[in-house]
N, C-alpha and C positions, 0 to 999 in steps of 0.2 A: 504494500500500500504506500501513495505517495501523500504527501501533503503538499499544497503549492502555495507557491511564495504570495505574498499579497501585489498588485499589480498596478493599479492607477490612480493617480489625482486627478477629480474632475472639475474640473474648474467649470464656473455658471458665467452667461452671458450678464453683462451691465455691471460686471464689479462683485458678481455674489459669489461667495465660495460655497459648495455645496461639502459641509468639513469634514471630509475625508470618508464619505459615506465608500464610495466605490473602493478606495484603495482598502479600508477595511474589509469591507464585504469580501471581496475574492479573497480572500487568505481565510478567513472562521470559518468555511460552511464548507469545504472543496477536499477534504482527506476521503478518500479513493473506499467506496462500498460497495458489495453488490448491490446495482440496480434493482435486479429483478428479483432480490429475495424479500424475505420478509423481515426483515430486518433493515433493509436500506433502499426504502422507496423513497428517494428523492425528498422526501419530506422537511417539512421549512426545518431549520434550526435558528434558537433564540439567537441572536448577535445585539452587540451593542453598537447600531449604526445610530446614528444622529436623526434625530427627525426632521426634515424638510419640514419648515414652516409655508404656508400658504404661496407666497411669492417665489420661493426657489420651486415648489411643487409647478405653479404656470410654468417658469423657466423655462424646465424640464419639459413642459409638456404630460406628466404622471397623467397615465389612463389606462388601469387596469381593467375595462371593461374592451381593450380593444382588441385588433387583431391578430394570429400569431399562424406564421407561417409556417407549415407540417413541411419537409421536403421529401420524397418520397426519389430512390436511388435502387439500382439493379445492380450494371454492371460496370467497371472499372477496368475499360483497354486499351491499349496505346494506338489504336487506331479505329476509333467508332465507325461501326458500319451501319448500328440499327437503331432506332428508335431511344431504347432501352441502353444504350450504351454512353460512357463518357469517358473521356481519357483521366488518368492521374493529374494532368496538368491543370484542366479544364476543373476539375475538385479543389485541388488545392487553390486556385483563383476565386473557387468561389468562397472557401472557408475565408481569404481574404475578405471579399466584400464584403461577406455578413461581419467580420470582426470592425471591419470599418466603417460601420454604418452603427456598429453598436449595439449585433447580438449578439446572444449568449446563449448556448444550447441547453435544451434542458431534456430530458425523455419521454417518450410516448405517456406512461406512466404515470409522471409526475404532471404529464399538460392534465390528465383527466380527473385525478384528482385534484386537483388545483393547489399543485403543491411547487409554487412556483419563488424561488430565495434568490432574486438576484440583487445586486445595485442599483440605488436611484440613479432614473434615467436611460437603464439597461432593459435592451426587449426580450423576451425569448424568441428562439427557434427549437425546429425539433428536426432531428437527421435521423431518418427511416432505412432501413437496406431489407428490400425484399428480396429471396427465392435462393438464398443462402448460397449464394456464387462463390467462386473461388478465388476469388481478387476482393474478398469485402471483409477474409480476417481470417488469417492463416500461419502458422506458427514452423519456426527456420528449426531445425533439427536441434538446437542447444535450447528450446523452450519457447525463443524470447518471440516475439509478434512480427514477423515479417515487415519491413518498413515500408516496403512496394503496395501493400494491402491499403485496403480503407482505412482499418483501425490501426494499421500504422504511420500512415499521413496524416490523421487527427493528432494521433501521441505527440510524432514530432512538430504537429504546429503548435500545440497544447506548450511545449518547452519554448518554444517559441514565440507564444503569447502566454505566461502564466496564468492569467486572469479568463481563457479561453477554458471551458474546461472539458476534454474531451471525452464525450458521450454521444453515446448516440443509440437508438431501439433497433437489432434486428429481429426481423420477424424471418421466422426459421420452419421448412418444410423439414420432411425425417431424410431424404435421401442424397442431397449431391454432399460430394465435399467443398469444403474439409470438416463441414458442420456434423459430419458423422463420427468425427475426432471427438470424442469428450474433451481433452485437453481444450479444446479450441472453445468450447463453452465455458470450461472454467475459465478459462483466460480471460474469455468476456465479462465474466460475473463477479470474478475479483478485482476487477480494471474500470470496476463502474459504469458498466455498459449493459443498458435492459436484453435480456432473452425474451421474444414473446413469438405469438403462435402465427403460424401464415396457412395450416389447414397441414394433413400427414401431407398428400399429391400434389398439391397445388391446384385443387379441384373447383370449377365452378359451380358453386352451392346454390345457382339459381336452377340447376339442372337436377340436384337429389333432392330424394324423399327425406322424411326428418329422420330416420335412423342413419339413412347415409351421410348426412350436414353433422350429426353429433357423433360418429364415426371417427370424418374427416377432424373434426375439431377436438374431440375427445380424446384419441389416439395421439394427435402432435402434441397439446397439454400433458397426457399421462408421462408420455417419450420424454418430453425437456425436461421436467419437474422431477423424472426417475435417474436424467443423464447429471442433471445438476444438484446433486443433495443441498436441500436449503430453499430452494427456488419457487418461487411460486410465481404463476405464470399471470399479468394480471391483462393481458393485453391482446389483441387479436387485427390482422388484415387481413380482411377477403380478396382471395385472389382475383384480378381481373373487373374488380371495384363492384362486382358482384353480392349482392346479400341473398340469401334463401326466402323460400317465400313464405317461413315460419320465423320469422327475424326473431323470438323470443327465445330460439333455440341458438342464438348468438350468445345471449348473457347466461344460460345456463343448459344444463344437458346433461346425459350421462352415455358411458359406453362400457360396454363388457362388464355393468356394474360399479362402474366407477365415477362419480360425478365429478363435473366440471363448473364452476363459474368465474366468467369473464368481468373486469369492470370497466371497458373499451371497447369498442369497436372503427377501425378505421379503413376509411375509402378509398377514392380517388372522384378529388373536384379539380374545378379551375380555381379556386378561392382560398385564401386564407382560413382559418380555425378561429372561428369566434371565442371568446375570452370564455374559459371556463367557469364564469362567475352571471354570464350573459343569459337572460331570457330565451336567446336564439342556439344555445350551445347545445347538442345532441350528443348522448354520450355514449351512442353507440349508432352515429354516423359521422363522427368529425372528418373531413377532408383532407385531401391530401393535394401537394403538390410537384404535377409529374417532371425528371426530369430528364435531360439527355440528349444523344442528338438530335440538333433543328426544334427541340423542344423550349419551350418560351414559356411556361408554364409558371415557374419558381419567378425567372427573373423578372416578368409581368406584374406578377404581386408585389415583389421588392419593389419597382417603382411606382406603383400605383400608392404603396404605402408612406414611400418617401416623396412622393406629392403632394400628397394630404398627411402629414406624420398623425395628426388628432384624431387617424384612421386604427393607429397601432397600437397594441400593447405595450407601455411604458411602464415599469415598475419603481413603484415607490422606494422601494429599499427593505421595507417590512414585510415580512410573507405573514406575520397576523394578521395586516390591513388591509383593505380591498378598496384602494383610492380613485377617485374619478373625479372628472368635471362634472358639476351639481348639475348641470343641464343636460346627461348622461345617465339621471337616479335612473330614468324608467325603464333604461336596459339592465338594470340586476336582478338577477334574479333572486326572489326575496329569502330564498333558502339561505340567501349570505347576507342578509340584514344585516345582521350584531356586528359584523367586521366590516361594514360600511363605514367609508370617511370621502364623504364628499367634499370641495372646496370648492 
């Protein structure tokens, strides 16, 4: 496990300092947990950040009622041919932009429980890898994470930006490799990176019957949850942006005797993921955004958002608080009253 160093002064437009909210925050809350067990879902941690008084809160822009971009990712090759595909270069550029624009990854997981701990004036994103390719996390014969892979591009930009911290959700079928490597799962799970379901086949579930839908989905849960001692699965993608036409058999089910409940389910839109605190948040159809070659999907949203930034999820600093502009009450959803602080 790592700890990361703490990372930025954020200085406020017109002379305000914002006192050391960000440089604190990235250093208390970032020592390296499994994601996806039960023990370290992403969940806030107390910190002692500063509280943003009403005027550094405008500044900032704070709107935790806003939007947050899912990016949804395949394949990783030095020379894209399909759809579905993006080179290492073409990734690493983008981890760039999102760092420079001022996101911060968080996991599938922690979007739907609304377990979101970043710095004021910090947005979330979420980094998705579906259909457990062999370029998205793979491990060099001495142990250590392949540096060519996905999760090894994160790592090294992670050292790279301290305050970036690298996670990301794959959602994982039972057969390609290297995902059939246990090692390559623990690696994910002690590295802070969610394990979640993406169906055993990669099956479209708008084609079976309900025993085959809780089959496909009970059988990948039973498999990760048995491959990963500790782990529990809390998260799910339907292959092919695909739901069953028993959608209830998405949050729970059972197979061979065995029960399954999910607390997510994720898609594939054109759109950003509404703030999970929003009237509009669905928590078992959040969105997803496609990406790869000739694909415009991801970086579409990114600029639509930085158009309108009063568009985006900006975080206060506090993961007790649930901040927004007062002319924003009517989009929360009142299940998070108590932790409402409008200005």
């Amino acid at each position: 496990m790592r700890t990361k160093a703490s990372a930025l002064a954020a200085l406020l437009t017109a002379g305000l300092v914002l006192t050391a909210c960000a440089d604190d925050a990235d250093s208390d809350s970032d020592a390296r947990t499994p994601a996806g067990s039960t023990t370290a879902s992403a969940a806030p941690t107390a910190s002692a950040r500063p509280t943003p008084d009403a005027a550094q809160l405008a500044t900032l822009g704070v709107n935790e009622l806003g939007a947050i971009p899912v990016f949804m990712y395949h394949q990783l090759v030095e020379k894209p041919r399909r759809i579905y595909d993006m080179s290492p270069a073409a990734f690493r550029e983008q981890l760039q932009t999102l760092y420079d624009a001022g996101y911060r990854p968080i996991t599938a997981a922690a979007l739907a429980a609304g377990e979101i701990d970043l710095p004021a004036g910090r947005h979330p994103v979420v980094l998705t890898f579906d259909d457990s390719t062999w370029d998205q996390a793979r491990l060099l014969p001495d142990g250590t994470i392949d540096p060519k892979s996905a999760a090894g591009i994160l790592e090294a930009f992670e050292r790279e930006h301290p305050d970036f911290r690298a996670t990301a959700t794959f959602f994982v079928n039972s057969t390609p490799e290297p995902f059939t490597d246990r090692r390559v799962l623990t690696w994910l799970a002690e590295n802070g990176y969610e394990i979640a379901a993406h169906t055993w086949s990669h099956a479209d579930l708008g084609k079976l019957d309900d025993a085959g839908v809780q089959a496909e989905i009970g059988r990948d849960v039973a498999w990760l949850e048995e491959a990963v001692p500790g782990l529990t699965v809390r998260t799910l993608a339907v292959p092919f942006g695909v739901h069953p036409r028993n959608r209830e058999l998405l949050r729970a089910g059972t197979f061979e005797g065995v029960p399954y409940r999910l607390e997510a389910v994720f898609g594939v839109s054109e759109i950003a993921s509404p703030s999970p605190y929003s009237l509009r948040f669905d928590l078992f159809d959040i969105p997803r955004l496609d990406t790869g070659l000739g694909v415009r999907d991801a970086q579409d949203a990114l600029e639509r958002l930085a158009a309108d930034p009063t568009l985006r999820y900006t975080s206060d600093g506090d993961p007790e608080r649930i901040t927004f502009p007062a002319d924003r009450a009517d989009r929360l959803n009142p299940d998070f009253a108590d932790r409402a602080q409008p200005y």
